[in-house]
N, C-alpha and C positions, 0 to 999 in steps of 0.2 A: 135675512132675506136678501142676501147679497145678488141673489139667481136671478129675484123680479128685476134685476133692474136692467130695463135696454143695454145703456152705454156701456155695460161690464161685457155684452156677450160680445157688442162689437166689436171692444178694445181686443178681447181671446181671438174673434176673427183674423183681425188683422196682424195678431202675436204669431198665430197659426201660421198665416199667410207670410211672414216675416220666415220663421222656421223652414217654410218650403224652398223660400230661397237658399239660404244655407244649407237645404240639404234635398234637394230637386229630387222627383220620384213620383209626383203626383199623389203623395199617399197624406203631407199635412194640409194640402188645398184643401181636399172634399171636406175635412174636418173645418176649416176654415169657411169655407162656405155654406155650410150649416148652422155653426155659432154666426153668423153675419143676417141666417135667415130670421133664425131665432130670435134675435136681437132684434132686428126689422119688424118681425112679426110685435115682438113686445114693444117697439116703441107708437106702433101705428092703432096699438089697440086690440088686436086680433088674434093676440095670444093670451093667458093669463092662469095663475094657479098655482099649483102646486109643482114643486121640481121633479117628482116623477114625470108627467107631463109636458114638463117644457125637454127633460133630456130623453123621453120617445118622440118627440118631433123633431131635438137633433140629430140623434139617430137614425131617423128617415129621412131627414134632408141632406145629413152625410152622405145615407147611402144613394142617395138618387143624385147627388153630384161627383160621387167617385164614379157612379155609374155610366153618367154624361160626362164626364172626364174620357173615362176609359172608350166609350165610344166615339167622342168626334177629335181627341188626340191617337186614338187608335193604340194597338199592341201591336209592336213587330213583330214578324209571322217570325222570323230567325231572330233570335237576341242573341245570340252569339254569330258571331262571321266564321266560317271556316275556310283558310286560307287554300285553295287546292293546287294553287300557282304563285311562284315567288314571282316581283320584278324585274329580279333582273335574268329570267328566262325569256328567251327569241324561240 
C-alpha cells in the first residue's frame, strides 16, 4: 500500500519536477504537479482508497496543470524562426 501514503507522491512530485529541469519542455511539470496534488490531497485527508482512484485524480490534475501550463506559459505561434534576411545584408 505504498500508493496511500502522502510523503511517496510528494517525494514523485518533486523527482518529477527535478526531471523537468534536466529536460525543460513543460511536459514532466504538469505530471509533477499532479503527484504533489495528490499527495496534498492524501496528506490533509481529502483523498483516500483504492489506487485506481487515486491515479484518476492524478490524471486529472495532470491534465489540468499541463493545461494551465500550456495557457499562462503560452505556445509560440512560430516555433521555428525562418530566417528571410541574413545580417550582414544593408
Amino acid at each position: 500500500m505504498m500508493w496511500a501514503v502522502w510523503w511517496v507522491w510528494i517525494v514523485a512530485g518533486f523527482a518529477l519536477g527535478v526531471l523537468e529541469v534536466i529536460a525543460p519542455g513543460y511536459i514532466f511539470l504538469g505530471f509533477a504537479i499532479g503527484a504533489v496534488v495528490v499527495g496534498a490531497g492524501l496528506g490533509v485527508g481529502l483523498l483516500g482508497g483504492s489506487l485506481p482512484a487515486l491515479l484518476l485524480v492524478f490524471a486529472l490534475a495532470s491534465l489540468a496543470a499541463w493545461y494551465g501550463l500550456r495557457r499562462t506559459m503560452g505556445v509560440r505561434e512560430t516555433q521555428v524562426k525562418i530566417w528571410d534576411r541574413d545580417i550582414n545584408d544593408n
